[in-house]
SEBAZA-287120 format. One record per residue (C-alpha): residue number from 1; residue in three letters; chain; x, y, z. Coordinates in Angstrom, 3 decimals, always signed. Layout:
SEBAZA-287120
    k    r  c        xx        yy        zz
  NUM  ala  A         X         Y         Z
...
end
This chain:
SEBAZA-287120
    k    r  c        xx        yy        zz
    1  unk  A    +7.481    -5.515   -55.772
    2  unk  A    +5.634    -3.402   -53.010
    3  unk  A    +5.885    -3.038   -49.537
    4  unk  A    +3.401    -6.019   -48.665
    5  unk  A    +5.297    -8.307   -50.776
    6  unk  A    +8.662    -7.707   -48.713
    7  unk  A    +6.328    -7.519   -45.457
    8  unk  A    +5.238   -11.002   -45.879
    9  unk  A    +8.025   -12.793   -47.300
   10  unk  A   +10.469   -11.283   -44.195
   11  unk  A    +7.686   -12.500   -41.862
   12  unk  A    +6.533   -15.635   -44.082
   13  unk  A    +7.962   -18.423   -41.626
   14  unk  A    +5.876   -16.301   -39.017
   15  unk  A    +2.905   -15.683   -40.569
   16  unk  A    +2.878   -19.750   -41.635
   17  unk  A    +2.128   -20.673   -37.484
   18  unk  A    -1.046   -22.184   -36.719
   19  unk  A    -2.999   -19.293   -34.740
   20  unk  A    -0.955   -16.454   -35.735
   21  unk  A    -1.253   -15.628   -39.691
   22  unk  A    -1.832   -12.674   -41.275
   23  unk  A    -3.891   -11.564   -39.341
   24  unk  A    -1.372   -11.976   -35.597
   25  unk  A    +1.243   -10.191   -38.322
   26  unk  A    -0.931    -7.056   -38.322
   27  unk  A    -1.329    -6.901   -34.569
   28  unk  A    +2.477    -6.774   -33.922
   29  unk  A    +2.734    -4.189   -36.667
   30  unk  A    +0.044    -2.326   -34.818
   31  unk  A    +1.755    -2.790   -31.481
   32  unk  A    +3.325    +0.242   -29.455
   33  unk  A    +6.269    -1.931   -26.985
   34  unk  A    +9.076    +0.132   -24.834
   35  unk  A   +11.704    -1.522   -23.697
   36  unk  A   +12.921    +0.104   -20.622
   37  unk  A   +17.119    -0.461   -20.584
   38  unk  A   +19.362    -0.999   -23.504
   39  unk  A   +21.689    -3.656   -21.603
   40  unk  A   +22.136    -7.738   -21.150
   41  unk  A   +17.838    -8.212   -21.379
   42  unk  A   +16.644    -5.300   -23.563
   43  unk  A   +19.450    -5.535   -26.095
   44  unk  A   +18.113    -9.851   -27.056
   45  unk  A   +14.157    -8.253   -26.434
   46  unk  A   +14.882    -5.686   -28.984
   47  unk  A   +16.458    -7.449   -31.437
   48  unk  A   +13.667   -10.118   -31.332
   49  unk  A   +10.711    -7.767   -31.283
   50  unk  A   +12.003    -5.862   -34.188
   51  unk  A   +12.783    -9.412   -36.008
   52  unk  A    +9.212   -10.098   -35.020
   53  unk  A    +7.701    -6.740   -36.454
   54  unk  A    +6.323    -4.894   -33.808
   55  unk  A    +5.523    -1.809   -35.736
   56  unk  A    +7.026    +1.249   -33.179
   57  unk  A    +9.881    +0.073   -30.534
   58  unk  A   +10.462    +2.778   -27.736
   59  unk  A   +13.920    +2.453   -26.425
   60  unk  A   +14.792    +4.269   -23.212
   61  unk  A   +18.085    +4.021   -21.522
   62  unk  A   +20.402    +7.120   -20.598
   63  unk  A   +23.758    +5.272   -20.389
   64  unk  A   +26.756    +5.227   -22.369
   65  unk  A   +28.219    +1.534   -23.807
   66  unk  A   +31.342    +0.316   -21.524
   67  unk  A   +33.876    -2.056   -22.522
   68  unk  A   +32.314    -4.383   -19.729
   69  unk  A   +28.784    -4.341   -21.159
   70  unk  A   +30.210    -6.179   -24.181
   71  unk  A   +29.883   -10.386   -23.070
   72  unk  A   +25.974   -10.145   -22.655
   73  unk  A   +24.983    -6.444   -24.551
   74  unk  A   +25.290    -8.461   -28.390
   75  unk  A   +23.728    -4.691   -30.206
   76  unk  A   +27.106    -3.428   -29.412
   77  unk  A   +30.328    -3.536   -30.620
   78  unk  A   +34.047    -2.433   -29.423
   79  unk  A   +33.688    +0.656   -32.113
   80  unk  A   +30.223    +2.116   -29.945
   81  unk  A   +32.141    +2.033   -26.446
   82  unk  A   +31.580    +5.492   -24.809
   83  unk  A   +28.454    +6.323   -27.205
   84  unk  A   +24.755    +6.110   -26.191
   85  unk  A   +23.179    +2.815   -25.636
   86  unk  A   +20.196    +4.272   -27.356
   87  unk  A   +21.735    +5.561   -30.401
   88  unk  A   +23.337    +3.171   -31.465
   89  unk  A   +20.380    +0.243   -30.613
   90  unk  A   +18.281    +1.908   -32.666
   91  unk  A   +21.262    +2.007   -35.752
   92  unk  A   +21.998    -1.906   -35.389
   93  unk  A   +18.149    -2.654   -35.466
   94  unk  A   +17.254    -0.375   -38.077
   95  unk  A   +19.326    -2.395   -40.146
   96  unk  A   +18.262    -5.185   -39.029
   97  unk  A   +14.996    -4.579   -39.480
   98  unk  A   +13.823    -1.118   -41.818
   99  unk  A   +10.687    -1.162   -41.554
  100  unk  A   +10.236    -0.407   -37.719
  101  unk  A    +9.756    +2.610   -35.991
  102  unk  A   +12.094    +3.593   -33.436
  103  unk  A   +11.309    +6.259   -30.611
  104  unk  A   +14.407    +6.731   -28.457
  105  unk  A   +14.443    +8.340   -24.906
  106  unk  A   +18.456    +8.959   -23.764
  107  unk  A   +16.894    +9.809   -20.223
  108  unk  A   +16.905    +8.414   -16.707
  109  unk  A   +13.211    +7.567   -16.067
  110  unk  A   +11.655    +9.252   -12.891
  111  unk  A    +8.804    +9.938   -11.365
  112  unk  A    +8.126   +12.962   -12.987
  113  unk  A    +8.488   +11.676   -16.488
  114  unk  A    +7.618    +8.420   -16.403
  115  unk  A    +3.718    +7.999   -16.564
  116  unk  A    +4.132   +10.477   -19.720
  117  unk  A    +6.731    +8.391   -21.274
  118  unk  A    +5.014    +5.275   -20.841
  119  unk  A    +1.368    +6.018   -21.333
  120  unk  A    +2.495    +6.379   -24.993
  121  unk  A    +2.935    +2.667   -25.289
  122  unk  A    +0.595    -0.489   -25.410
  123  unk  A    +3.029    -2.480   -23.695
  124  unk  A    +6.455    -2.218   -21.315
  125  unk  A    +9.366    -4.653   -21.141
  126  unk  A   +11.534    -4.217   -17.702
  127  unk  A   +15.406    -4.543   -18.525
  128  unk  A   +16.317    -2.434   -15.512
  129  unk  A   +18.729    -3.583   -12.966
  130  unk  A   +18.213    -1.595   -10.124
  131  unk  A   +15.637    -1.894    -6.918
  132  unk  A   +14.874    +2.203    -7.468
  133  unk  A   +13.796    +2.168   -10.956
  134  unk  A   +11.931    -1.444   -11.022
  135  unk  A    +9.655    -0.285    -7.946
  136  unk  A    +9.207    +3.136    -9.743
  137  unk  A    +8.289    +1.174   -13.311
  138  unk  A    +5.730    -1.222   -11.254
  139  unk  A    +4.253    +1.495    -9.808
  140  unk  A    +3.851    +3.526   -13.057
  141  unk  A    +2.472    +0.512   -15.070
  142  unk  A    -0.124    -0.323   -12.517
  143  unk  A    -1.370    +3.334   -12.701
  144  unk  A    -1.520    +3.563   -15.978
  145  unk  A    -2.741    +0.065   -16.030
  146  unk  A    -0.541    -1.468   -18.715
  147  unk  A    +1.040    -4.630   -19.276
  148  unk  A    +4.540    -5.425   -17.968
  149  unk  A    +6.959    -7.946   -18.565
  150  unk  A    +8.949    -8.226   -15.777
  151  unk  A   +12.773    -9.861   -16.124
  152  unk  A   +15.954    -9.632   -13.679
  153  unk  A   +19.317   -11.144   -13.574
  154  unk  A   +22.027   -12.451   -11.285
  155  unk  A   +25.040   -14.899   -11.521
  156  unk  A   +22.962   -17.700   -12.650
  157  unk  A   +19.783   -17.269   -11.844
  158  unk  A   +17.581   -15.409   -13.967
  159  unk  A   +13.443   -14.330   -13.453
  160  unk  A   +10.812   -13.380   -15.832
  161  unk  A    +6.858   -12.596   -15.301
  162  unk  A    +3.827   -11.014   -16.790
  163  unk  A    +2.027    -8.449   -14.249
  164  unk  A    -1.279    -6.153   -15.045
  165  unk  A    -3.035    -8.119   -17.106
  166  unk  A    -6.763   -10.304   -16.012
  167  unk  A    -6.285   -14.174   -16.184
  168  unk  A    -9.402   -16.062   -17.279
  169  unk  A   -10.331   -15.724   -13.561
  170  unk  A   -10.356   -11.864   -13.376
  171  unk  A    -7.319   -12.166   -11.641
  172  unk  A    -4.779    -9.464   -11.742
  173  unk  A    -1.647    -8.594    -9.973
  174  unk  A    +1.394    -7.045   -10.067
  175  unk  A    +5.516    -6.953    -9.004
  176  unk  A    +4.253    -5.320    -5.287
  177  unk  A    +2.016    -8.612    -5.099
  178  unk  A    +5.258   -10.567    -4.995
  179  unk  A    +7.559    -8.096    -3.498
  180  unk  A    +5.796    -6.118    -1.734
  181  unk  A    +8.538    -3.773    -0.133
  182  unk  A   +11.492    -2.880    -1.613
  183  unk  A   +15.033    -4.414    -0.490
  184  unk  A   +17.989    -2.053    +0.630
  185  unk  A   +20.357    -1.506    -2.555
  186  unk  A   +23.319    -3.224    -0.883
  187  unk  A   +21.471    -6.319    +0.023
  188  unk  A   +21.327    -7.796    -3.576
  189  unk  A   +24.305    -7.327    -5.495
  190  unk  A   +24.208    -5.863    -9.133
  191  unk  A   +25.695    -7.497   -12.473
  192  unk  A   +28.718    -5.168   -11.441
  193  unk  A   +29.572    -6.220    -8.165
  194  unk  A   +27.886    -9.612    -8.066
  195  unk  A   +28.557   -10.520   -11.386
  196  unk  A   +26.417   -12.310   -14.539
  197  unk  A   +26.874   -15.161   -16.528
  198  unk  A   +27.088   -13.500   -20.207
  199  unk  A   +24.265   -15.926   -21.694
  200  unk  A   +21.858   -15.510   -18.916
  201  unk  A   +20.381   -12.592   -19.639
  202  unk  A   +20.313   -13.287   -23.193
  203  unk  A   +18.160   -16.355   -21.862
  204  unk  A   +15.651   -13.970   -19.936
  205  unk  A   +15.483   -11.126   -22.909
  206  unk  A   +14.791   -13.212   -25.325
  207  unk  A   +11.814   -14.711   -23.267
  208  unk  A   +10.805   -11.450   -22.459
  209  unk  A    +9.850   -10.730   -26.189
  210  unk  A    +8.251   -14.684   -26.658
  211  unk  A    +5.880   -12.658   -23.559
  212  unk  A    +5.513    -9.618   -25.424
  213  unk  A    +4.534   -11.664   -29.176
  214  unk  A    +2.560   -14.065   -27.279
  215  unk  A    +0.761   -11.229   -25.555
  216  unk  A    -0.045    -9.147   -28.803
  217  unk  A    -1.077   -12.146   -30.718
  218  unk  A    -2.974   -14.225   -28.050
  219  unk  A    -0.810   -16.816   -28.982
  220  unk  A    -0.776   -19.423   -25.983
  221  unk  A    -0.594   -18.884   -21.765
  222  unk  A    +1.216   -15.881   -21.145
  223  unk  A    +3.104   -16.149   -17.799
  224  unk  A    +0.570   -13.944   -16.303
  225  unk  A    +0.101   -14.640   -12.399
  226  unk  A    +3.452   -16.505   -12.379
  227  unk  A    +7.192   -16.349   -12.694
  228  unk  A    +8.982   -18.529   -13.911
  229  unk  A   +12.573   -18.943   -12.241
  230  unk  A   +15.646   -20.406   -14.446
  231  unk  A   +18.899   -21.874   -12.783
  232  unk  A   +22.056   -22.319   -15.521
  233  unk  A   +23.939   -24.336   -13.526
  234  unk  A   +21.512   -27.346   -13.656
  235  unk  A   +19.435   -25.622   -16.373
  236  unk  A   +15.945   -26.233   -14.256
  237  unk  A   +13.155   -24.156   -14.594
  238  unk  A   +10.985   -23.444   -12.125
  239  unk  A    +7.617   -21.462   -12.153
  240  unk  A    +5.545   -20.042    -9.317
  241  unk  A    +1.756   -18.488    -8.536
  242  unk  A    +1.582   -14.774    -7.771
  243  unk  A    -1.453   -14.170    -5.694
  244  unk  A    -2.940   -10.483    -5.227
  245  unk  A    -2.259    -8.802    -2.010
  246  unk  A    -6.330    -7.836    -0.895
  247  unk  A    -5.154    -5.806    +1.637
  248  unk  A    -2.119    -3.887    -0.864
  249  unk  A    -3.586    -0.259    -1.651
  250  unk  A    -2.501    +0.721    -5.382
  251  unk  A    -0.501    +3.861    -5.163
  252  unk  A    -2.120    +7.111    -6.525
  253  unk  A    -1.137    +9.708    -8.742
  254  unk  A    -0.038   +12.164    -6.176
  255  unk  A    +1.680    +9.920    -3.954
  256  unk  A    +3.646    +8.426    -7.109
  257  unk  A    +4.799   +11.788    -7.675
  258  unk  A    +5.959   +13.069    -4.274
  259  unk  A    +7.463    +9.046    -3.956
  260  unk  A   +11.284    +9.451    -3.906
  261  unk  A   +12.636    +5.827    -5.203
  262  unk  A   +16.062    +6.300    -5.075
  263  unk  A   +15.247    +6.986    -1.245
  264  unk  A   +13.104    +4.197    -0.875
  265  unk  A   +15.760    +2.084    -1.717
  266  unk  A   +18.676    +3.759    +0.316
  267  unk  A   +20.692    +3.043    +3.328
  268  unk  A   +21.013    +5.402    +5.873
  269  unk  A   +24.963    +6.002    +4.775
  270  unk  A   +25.977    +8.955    +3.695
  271  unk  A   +27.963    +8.956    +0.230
  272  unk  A   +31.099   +11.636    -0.437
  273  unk  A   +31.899   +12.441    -3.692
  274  unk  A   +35.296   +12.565    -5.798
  275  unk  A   +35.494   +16.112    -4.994
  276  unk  A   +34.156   +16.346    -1.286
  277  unk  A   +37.060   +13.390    -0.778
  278  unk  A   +39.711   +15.435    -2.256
  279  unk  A   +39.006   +18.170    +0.208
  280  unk  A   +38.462   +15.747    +3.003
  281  unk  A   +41.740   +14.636    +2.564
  282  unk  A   +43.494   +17.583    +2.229
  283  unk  A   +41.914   +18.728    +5.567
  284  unk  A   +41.858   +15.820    +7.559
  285  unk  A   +43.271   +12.654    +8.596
  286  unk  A   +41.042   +10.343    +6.427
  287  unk  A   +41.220    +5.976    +6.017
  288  unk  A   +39.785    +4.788    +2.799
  289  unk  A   +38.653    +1.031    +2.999
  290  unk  A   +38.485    -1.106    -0.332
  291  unk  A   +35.934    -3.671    +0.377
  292  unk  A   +36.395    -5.739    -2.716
  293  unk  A   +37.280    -9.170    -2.294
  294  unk  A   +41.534    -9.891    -2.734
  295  unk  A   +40.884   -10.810    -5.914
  296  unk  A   +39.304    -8.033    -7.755
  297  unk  A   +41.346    -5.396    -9.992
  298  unk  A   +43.265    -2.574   -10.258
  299  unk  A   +44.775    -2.779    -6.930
  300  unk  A   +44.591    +0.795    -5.285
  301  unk  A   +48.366    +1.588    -4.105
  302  unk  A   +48.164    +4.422    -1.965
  303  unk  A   +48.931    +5.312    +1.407
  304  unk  A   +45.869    +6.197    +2.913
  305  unk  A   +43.830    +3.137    +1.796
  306  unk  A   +43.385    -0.425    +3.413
  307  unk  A   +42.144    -3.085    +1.864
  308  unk  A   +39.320    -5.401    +4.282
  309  unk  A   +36.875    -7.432    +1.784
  310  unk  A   +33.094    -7.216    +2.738
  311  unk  A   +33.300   -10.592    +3.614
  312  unk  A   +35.638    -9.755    +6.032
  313  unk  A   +33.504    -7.408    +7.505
  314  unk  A   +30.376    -9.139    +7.793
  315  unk  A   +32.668   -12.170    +9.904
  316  unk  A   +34.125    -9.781   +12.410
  317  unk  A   +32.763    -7.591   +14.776
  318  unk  A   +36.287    -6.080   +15.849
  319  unk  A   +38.755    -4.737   +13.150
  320  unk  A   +41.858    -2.757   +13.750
  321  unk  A   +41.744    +0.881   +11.751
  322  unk  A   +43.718    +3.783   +11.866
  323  unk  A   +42.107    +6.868   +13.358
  324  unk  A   +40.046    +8.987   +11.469
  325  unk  A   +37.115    +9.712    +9.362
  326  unk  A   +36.272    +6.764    +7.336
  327  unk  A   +35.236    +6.264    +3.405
  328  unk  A   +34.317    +2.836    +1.992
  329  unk  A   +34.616    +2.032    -1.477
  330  unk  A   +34.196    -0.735    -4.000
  331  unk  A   +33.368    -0.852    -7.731
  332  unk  A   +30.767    +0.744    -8.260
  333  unk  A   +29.380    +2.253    -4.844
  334  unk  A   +27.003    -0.453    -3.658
  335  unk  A   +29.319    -2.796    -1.323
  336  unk  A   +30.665    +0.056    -0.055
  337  unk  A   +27.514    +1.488    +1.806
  338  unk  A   +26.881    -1.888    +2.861
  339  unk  A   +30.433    -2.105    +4.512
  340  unk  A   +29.918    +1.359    +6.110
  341  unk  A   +26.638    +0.217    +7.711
  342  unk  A   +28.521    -2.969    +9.029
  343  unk  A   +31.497    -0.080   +10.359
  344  unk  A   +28.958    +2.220   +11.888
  345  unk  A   +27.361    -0.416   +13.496
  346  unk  A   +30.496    -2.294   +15.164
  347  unk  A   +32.659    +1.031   +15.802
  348  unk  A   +29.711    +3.716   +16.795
  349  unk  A   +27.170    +5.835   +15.653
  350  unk  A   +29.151    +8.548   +16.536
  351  unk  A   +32.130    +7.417   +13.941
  352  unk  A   +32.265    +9.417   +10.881
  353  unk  A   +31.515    +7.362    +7.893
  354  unk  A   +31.086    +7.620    +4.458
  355  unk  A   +30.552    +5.404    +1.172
  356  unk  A   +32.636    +7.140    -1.965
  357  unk  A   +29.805    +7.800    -4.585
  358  unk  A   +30.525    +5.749    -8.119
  359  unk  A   +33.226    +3.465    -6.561
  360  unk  A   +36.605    +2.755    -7.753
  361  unk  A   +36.208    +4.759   -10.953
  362  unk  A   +35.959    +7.766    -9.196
  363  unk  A   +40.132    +6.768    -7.529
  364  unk  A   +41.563    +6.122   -11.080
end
């Protein structure tokens, strides 16, 4: 029994839809899809695109599994914690599915390697999570003019769309259209500090890849021009028009390269490292604040460090602290600038503030 015989009874129930056949079957074989982020939404796209039999998967993602990425990352196991993402993605699907091609790309995408990562690929699936990169992948697609399926999670609330690709009325936009400036990284909290429910973005991911089939196949209305919102808690779905911006000027090559994004998203705070807070504290008199709420853990018993919530902060304008310089943290480093903007503000700009870089980790 060859190779088309196990091709077409794996894919039989697939190849059996109205509109699809053998033909739609070849097109996903033929199909070149990255999936930008190994986490809670590229870990269910992944697994359903190679399920699917889209012929060569890119996976990039430069992280290493945690313990925590466990209730919503479903490629991973306890046995992978501390390995990377990429690695083993690409050793659960290949036995999931053997006949796919896997490219894998352990790197953080930038500026300067991004348009020559992507441009290898026919199509791009979004499972970032952060402001920096998502601008940066926008940007990138819309130069190089591919397809992206957009999708982002938080809590309960989860968002998917379909951006540089021409509706039937030669309409085409993309995620500046709908957003067109970037928020400040402590505004919107992350799945780490905010928190996610675990099925949510297994919700999103998986509609990501219906996108991506539909797309390659021309099987029904792609959500191009429109996101579609999805609450959990009442399970409503919700879907909006995106309308081009006329006067938005599509960013050029040069100007995507000399773009810092990690910048663009910034507050004005500076952060202190493990190491640059181990000398501060030898040299001076130093208060660390732990913004987490009261309820969070490990509890941080030392001397030098009080414990106001964020929520605190953003309720009073005058709070009682020790002399000295000042360095927020929280869990991961993002409530923490936020906090120290709130300090500066309410104490002076001529206060000494910092945010400790990578959060609570960094203290244990």
């Amino acid at each position: 029994m060859g190779d088309n015989y196990i091709h077409n009874q794996r894919y039989q129930r697939q190849i059996l839809l109205p509109g699809l056949g053998i033909s739609g079957q070849q097109k996903l074989h033929d199909a070149r899809v990255i999936v930008l982020g190994a986490g809670g939404l590229g870990c269910p796209a992944l697994q359903y695109l190679a399920a699917a039999g889209v012929g060569t998967i890119g996976i990039l993602d430069y992280d290493t599994i945690d313990i925590s990425n466990l209730h919503r990352q479903l490629l991973f196991t306890p046995e992978d914690v501390g390995k990377l993402k990429v690695d083993c993605a690409r050793e659960a699907l290949t036995k999931q599915n053997p006949l796919i091609k896997f490219e894998t790309f352990p790197v953080r995408l930038t500026n300067q390697n991004a348009l020559d990562i992507l441009s290898q690929f026919d199509l791009i699936i979004d499972g970032t999570d952060n402001f920096a990169t998502r601008y940066l992948v926008a940007d990138a697609s819309e130069i190089l003019d591919i397809p992206l399926i957009y999708g982002a999670v938080s809590r309960f609330e989860g968002q998917i769309a379909v951006f540089n690709v021409t509706d039937d009325k030669q309409i085409k936009t993309s995620y500046r259209d709908l957003f067109p400036n970037p928020p400040n990284e402590t505004e919107i909290p992350n799945c780490a500090e905010g928190g996610v429910l675990g099925v949510l973005p297994g919700i999103i991911g998986t509609m990501q890849a219906s996108e991506a089939i539909k797309y390659i196949t021309g099987l029904g209305d792609v959500l191009t021009n429109k996101m579609m919102i999805y609450q959990a808690l009442n399970n409503q779905f919700y879907t909006i028009a995106i309308n081009p911006d006329s006067s938005r000027q599509v960013i050029s090559n040069d100007e995507f390269l000399k773009t810092d994004y990690i910048q663009l998203c910034s507050a004005n705070i500076p952060e202190i490292s493990k190491k640059e807070l181990s000398q501060l504290l030898a040299e001076q008199q130093a208060v660390l604040i732990d913004v987490r709420e009261t309820h969070e853990l490990p509890v941080i018993a030392r001397p030098e460090v009080i414990r106001i919530p964020l929520s605190i902060l953003k309720q009073k304008t005058e709070i009682d602290i020790p002399d000295g310089i000042i360095v927020t943290f929280c869990q991961s480093g993002k409530r923490s600038v936020a906090a120290a903007e709130i300090l500066k503000k309410n104490l002076g700009r001529n206060k000494r503030i910092f945010s400790l870089k990578g959060g609570i980790n960094e203290l244990l």
